[in-house]
N, CA, C and O atoms as CSV, one atom per row, in Angstrom:
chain,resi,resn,atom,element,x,y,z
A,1,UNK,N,N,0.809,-1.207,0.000
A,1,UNK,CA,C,0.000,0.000,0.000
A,1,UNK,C,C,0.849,1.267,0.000
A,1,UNK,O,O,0.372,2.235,-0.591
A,2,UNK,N,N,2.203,1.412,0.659
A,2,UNK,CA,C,2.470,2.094,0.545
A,2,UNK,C,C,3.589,2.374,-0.669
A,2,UNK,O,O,4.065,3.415,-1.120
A,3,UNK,N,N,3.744,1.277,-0.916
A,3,UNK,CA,C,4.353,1.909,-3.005
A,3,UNK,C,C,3.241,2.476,-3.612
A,3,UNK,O,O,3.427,3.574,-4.136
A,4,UNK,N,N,1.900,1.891,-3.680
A,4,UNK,CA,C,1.104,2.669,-4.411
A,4,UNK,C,C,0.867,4.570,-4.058
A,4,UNK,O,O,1.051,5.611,-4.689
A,5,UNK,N,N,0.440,4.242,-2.887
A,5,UNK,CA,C,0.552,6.051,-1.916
A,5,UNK,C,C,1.613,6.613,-3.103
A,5,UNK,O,O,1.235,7.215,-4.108
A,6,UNK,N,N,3.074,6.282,-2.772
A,6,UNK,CA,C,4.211,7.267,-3.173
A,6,UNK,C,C,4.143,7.327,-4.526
A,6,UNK,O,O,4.447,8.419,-5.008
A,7,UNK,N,N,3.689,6.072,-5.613
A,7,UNK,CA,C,3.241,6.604,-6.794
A,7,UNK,C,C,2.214,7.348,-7.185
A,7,UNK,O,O,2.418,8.255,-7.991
A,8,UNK,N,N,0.792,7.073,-6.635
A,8,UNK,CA,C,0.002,7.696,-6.859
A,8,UNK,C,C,0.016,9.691,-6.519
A,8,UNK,O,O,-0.635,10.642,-6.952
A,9,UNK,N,N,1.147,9.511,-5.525
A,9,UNK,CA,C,1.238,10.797,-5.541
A,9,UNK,C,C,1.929,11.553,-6.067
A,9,UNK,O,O,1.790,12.766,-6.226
A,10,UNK,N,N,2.951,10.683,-6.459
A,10,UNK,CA,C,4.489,11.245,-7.723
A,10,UNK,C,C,2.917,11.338,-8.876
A,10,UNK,O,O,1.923,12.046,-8.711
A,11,UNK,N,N,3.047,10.891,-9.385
A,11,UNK,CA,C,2.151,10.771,-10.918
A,11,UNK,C,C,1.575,11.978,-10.614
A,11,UNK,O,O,2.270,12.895,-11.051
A,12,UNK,N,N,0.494,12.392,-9.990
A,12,UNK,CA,C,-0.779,13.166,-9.321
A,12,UNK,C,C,0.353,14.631,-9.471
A,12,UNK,O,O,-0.199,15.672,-9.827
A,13,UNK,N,N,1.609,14.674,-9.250
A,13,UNK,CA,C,2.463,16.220,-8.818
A,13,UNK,C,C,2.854,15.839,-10.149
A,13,UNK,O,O,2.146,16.693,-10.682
A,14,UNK,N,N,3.350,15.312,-11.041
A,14,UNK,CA,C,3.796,15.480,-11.952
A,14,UNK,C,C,2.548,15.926,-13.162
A,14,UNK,O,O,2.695,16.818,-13.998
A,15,UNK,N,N,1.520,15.201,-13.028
A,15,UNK,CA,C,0.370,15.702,-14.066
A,15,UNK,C,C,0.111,16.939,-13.778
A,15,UNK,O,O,0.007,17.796,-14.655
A,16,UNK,N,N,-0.062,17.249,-12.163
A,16,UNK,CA,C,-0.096,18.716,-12.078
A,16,UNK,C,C,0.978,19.589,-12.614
A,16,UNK,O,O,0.774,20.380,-13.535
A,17,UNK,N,N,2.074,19.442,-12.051
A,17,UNK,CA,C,3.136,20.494,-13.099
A,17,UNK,C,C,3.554,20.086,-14.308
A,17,UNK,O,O,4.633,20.487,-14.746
A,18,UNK,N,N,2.880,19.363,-14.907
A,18,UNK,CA,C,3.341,19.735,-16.713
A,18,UNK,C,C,1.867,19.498,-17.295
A,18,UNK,O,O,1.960,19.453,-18.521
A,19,UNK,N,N,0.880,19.373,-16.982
A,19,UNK,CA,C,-0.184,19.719,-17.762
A,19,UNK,C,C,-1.207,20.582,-16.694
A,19,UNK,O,O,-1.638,21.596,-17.242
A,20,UNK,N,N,-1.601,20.434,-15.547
A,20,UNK,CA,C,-2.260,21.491,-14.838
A,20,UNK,C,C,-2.060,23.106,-14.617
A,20,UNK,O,O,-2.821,24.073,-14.658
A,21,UNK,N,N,-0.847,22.945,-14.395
A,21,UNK,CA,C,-0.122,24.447,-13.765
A,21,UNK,C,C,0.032,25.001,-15.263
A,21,UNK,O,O,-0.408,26.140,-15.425
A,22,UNK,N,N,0.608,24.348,-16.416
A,22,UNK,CA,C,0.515,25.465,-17.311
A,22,UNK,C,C,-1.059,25.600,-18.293
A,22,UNK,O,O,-1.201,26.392,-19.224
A,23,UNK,N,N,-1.997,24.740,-17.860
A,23,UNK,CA,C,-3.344,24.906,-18.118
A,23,UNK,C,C,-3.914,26.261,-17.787
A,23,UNK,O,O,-4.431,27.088,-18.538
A,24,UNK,N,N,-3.607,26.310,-15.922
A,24,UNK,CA,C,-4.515,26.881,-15.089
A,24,UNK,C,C,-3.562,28.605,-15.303
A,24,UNK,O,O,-4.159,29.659,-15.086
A,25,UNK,N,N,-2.038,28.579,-15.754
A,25,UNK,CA,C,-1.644,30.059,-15.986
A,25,UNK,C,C,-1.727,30.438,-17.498
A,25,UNK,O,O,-1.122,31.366,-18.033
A,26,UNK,N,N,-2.219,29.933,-17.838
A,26,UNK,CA,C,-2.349,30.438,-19.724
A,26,UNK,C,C,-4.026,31.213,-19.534
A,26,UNK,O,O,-5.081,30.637,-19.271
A,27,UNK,N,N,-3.801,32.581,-19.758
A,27,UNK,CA,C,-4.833,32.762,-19.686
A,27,UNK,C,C,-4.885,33.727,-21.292
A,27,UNK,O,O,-4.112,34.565,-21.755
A,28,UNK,N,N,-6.516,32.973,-21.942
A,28,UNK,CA,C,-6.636,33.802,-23.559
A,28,UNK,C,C,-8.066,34.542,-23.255
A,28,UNK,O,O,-9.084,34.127,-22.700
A,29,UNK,N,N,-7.742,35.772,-23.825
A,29,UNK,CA,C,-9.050,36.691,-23.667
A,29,UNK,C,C,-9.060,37.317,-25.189
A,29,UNK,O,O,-8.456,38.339,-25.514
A,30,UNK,N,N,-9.968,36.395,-26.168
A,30,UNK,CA,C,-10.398,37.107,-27.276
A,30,UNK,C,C,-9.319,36.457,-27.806
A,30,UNK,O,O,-8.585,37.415,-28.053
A,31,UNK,N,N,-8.645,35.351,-28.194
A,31,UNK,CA,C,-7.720,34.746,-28.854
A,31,UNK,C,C,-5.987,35.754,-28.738
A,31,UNK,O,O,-5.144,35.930,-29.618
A,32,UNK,N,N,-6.014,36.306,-27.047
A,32,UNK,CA,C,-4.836,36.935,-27.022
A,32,UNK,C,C,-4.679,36.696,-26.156
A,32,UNK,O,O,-5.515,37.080,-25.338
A,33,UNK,N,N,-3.283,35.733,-25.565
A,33,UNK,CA,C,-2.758,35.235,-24.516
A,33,UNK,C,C,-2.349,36.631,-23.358
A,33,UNK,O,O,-1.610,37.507,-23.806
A,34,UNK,N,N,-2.601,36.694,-22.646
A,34,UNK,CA,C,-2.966,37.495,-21.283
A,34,UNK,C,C,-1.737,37.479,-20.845
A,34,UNK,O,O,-0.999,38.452,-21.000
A,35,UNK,N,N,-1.201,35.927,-19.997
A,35,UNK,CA,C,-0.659,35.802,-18.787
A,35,UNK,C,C,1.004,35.754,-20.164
A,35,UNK,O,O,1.139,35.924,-21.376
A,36,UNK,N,N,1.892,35.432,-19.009
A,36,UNK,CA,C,3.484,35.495,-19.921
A,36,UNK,C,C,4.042,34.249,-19.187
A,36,UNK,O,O,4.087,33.937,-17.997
A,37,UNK,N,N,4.586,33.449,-20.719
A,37,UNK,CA,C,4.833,32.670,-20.775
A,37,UNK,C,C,6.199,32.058,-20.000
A,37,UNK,O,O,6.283,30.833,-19.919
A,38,UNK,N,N,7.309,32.923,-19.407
A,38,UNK,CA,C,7.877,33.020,-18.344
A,38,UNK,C,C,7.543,32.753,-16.667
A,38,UNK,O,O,8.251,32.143,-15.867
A,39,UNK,N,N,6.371,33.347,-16.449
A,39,UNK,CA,C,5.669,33.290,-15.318
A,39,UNK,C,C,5.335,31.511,-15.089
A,39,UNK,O,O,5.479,30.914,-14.023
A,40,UNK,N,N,4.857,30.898,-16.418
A,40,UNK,CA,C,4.303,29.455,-16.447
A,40,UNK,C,C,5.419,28.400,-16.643
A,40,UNK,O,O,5.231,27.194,-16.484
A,41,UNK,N,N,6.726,29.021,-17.041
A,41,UNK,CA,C,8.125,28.284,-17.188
A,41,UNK,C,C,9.010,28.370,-15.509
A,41,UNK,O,O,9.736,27.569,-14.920
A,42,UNK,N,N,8.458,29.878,-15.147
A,42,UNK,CA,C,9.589,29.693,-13.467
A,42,UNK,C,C,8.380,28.983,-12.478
A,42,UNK,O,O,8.796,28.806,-11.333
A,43,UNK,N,N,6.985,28.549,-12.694
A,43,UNK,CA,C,6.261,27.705,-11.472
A,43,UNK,C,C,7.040,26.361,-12.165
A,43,UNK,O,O,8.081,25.909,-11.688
A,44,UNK,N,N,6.608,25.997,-12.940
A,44,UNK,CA,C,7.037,24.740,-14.041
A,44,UNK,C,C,8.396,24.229,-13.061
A,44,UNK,O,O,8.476,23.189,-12.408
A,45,UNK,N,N,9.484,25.395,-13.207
A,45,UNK,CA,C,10.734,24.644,-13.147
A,45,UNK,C,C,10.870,24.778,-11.594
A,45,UNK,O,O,11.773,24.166,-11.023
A,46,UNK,N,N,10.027,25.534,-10.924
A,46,UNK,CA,C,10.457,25.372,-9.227
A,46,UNK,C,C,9.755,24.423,-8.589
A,46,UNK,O,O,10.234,24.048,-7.519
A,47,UNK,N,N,8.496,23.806,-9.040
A,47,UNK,CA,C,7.720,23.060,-8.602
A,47,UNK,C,C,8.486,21.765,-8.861
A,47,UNK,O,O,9.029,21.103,-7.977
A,48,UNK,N,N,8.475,21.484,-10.098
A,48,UNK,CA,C,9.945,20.472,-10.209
A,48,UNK,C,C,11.212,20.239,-9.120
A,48,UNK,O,O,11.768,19.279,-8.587
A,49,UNK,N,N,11.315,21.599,-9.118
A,49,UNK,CA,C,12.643,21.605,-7.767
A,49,UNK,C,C,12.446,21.234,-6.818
A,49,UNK,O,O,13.162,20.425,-6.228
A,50,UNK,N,N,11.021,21.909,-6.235
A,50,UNK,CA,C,10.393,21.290,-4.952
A,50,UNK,C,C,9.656,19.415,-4.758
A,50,UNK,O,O,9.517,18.665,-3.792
A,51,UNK,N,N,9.394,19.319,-6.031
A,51,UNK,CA,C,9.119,17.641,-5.785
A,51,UNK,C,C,10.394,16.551,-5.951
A,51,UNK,O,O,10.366,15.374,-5.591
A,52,UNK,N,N,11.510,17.249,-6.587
A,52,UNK,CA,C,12.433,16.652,-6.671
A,52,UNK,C,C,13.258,16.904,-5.105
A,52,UNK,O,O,14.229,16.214,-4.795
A,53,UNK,N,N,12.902,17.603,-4.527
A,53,UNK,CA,C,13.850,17.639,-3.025
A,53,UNK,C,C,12.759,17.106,-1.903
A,53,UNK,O,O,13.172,16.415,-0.972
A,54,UNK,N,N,11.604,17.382,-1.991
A,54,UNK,CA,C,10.578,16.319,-1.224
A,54,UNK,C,C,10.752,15.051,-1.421
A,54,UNK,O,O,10.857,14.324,-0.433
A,55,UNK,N,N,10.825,14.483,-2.778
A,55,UNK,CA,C,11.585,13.002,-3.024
A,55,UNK,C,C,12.798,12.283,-2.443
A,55,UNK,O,O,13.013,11.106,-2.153
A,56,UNK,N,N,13.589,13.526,-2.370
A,56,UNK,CA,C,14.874,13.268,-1.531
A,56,UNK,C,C,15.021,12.960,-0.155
A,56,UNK,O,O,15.776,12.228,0.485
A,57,UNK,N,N,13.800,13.961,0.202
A,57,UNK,CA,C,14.027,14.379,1.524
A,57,UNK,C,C,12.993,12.749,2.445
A,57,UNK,O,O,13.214,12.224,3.536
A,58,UNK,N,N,12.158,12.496,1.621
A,58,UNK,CA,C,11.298,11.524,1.895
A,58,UNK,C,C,12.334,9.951,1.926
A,58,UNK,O,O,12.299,8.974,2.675
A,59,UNK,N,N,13.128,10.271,0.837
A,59,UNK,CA,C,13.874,8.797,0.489
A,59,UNK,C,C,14.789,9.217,1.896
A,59,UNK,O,O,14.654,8.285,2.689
A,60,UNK,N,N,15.389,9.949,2.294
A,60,UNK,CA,C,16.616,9.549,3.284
A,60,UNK,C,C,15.746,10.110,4.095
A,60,UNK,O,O,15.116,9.183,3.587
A,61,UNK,N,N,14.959,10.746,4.934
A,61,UNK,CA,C,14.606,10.861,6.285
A,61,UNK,C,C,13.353,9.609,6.395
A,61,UNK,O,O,13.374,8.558,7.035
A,62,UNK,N,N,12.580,10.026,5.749
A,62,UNK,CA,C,11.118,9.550,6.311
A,62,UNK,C,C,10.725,8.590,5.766
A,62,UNK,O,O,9.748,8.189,6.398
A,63,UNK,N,N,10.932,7.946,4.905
A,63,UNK,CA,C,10.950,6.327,4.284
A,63,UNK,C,C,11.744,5.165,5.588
A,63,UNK,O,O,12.856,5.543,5.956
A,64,UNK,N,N,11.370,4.234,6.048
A,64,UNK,CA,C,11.666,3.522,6.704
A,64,UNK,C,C,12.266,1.977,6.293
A,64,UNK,O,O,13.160,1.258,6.742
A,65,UNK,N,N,11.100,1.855,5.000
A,65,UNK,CA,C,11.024,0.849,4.744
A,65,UNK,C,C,12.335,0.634,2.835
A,65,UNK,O,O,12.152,1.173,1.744
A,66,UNK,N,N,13.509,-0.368,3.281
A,66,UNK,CA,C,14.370,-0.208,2.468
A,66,UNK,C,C,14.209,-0.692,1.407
A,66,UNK,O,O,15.120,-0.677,0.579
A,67,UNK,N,N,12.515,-1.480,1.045
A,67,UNK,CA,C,12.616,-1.629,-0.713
A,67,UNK,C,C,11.448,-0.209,-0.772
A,67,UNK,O,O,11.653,0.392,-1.827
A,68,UNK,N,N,10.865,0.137,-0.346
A,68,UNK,CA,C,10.699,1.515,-0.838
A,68,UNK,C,C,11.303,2.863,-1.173
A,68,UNK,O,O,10.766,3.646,-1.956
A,69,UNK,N,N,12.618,3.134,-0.450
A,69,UNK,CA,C,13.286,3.897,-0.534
A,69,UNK,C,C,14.310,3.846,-1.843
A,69,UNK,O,O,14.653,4.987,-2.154
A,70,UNK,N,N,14.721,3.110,-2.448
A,70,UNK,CA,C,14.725,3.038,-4.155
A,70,UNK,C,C,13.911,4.031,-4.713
A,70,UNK,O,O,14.340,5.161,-4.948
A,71,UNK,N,N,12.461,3.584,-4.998
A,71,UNK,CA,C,11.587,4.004,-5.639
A,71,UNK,C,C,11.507,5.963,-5.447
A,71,UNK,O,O,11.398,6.801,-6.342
A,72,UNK,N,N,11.631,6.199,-3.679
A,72,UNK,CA,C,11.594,7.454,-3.871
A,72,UNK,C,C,12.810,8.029,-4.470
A,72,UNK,O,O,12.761,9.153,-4.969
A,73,UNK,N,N,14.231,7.128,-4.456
A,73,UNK,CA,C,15.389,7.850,-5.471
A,73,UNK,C,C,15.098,7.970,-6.995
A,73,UNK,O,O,15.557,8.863,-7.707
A,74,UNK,N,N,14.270,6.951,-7.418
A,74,UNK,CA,C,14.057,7.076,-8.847
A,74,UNK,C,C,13.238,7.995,-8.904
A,74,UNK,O,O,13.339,8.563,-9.991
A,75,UNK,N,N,12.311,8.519,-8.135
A,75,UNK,CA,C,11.171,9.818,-8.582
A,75,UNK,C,C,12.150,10.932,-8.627
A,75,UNK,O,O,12.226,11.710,-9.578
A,76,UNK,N,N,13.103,10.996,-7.277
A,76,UNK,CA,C,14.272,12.444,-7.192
A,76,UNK,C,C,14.580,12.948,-8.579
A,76,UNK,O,O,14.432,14.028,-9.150
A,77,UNK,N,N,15.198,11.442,-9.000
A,77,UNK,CA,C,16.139,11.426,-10.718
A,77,UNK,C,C,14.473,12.007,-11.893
A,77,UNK,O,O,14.198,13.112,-12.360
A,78,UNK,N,N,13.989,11.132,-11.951
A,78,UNK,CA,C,12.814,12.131,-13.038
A,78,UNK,C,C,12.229,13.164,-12.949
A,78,UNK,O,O,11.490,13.679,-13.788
A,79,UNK,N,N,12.616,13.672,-11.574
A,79,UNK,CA,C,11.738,15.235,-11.138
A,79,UNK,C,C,13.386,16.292,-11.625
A,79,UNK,O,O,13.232,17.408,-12.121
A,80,UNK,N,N,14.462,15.861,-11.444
A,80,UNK,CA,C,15.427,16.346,-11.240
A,80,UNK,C,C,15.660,16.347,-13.222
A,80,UNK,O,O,15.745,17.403,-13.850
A,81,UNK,N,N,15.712,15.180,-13.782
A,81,UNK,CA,C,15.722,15.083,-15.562
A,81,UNK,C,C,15.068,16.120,-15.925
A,81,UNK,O,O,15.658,16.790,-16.772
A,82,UNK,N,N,13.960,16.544,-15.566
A,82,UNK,CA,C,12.437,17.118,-15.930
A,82,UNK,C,C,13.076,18.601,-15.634
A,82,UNK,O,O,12.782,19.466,-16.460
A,83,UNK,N,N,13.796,18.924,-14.701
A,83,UNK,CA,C,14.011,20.471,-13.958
A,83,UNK,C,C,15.307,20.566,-15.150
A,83,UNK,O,O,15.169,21.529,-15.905
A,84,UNK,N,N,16.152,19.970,-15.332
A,84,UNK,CA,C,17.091,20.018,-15.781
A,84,UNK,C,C,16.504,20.657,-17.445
A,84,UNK,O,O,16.523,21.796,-17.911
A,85,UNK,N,N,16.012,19.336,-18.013
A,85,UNK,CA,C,14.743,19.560,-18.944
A,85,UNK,C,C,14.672,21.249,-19.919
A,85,UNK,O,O,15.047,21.711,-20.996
A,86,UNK,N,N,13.833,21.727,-18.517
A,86,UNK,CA,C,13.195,22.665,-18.485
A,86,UNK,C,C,13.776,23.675,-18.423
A,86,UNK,O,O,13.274,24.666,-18.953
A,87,UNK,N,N,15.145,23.777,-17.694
A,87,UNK,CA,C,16.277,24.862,-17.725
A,87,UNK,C,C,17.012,25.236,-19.002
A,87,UNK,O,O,17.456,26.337,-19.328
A,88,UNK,N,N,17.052,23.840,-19.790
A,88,UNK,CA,C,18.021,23.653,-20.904
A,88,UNK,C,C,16.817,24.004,-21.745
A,88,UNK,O,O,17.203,24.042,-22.913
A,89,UNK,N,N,15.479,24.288,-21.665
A,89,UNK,CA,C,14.667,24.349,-22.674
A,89,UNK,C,C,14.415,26.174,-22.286
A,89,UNK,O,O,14.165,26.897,-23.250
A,90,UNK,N,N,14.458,26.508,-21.552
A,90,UNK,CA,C,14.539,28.121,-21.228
A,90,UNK,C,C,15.491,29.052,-21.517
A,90,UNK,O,O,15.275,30.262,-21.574
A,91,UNK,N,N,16.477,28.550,-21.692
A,91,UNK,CA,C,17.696,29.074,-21.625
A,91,UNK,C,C,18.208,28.752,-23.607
A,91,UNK,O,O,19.132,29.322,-24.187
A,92,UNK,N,N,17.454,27.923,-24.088
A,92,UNK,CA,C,17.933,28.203,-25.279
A,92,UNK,C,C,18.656,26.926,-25.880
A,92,UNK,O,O,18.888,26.859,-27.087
A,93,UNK,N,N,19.015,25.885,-24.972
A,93,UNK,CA,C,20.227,25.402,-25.285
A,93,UNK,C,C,20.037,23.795,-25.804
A,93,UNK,O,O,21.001,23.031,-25.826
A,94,UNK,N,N,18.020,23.178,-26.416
A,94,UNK,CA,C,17.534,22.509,-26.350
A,94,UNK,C,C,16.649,23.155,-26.874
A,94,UNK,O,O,16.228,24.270,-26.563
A,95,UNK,N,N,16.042,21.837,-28.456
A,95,UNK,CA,C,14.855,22.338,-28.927
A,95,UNK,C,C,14.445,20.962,-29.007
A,95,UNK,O,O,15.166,19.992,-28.771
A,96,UNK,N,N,12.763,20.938,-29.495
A,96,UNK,CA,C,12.419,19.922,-30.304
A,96,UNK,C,C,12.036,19.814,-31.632
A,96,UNK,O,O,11.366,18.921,-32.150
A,97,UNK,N,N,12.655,21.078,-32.278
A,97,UNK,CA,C,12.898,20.953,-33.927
A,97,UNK,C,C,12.778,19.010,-34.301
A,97,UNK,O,O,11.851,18.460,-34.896
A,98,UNK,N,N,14.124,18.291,-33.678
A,98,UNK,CA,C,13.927,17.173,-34.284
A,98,UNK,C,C,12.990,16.024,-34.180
A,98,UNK,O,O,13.003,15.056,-34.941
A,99,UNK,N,N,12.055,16.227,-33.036
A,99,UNK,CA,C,10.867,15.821,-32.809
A,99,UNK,C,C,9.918,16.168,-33.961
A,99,UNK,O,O,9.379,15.218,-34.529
A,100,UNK,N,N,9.651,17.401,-34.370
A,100,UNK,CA,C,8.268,17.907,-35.508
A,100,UNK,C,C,9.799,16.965,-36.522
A,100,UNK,O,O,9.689,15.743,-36.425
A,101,UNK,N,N,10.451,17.209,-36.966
A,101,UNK,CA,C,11.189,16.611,-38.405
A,101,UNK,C,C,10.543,15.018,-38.282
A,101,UNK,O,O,9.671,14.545,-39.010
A,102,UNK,N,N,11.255,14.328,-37.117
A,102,UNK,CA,C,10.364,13.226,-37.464
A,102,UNK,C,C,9.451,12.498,-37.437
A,102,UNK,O,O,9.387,11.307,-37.742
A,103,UNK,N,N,8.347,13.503,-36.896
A,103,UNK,CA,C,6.689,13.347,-36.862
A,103,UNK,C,C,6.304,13.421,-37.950
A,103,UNK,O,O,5.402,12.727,-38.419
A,104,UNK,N,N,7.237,14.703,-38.818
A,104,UNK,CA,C,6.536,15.003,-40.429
A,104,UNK,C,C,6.708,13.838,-40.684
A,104,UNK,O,O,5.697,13.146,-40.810
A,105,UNK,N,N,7.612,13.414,-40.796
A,105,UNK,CA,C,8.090,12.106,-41.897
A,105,UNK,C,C,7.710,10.981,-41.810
A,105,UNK,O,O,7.601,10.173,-42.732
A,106,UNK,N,N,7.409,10.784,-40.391
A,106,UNK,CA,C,6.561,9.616,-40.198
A,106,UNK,C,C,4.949,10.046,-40.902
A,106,UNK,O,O,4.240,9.346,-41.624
A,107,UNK,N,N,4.760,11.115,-40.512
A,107,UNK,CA,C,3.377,11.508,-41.637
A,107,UNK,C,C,3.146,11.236,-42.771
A,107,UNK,O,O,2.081,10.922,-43.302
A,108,UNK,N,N,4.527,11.393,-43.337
A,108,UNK,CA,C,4.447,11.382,-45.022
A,108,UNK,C,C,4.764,10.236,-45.538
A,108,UNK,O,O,4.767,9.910,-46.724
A,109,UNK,N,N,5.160,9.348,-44.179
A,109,UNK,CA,C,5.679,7.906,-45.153
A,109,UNK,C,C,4.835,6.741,-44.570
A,109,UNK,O,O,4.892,5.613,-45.059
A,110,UNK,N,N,4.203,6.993,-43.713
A,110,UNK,CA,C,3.259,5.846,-42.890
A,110,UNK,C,C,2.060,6.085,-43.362
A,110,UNK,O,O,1.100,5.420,-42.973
């Protein structure tokens, strides 16, 4: 029961910060985006920060049990990929140009 708890609640913070949080700050009035798209990139990447150090903090203090405490290191590492992610995608230094290239192509040849 309690692997499920720590997944169900990793999953639950992660759906929230990459599809809730930038749902609930995009705001369009009359087909003109309102809110700034910065504002929805620094919750994005701190909320990340913060579930990735709650993960941590859960795996070495408050986890007891030693085949669960794995599991909260592997959430640290995908909250921590994800922040990383998101820095390298703000900053310029990371696109997904080659993602649309080979979506087209799978379009055009499948």
């Amino acid at each position: 029961m309690p692997r499920f708890l720590l997944l169900l609640v990793n999953c639950a913070l992660l759906a929230f910060l990459l599809l809730g949080l930038p749902a609930a700050t995009k705001a369009n009035v009359v087909g003109y985006q309102v809110s700034k798209a910065p504002t929805t990139q620094f919750l994005v990447f701190w909320g990340l920060g913060l579930a990735a150090a709650a993960n941590l903090l859960a795996g070495s203090v408050l986890i007891k049990d030693r085949k669960l405490r794995p599991l909260a290191f592997e959430w640290t590492a995908v909250f921590a990929a994800l922040g990383l992610l998101q820095y390298a995608l703000y900053r310029g230094w990371t696109n997904f140009d080659w993602l649309r290239t080979a979506l087209e192509w799978c379009q055009a040849h499948l």
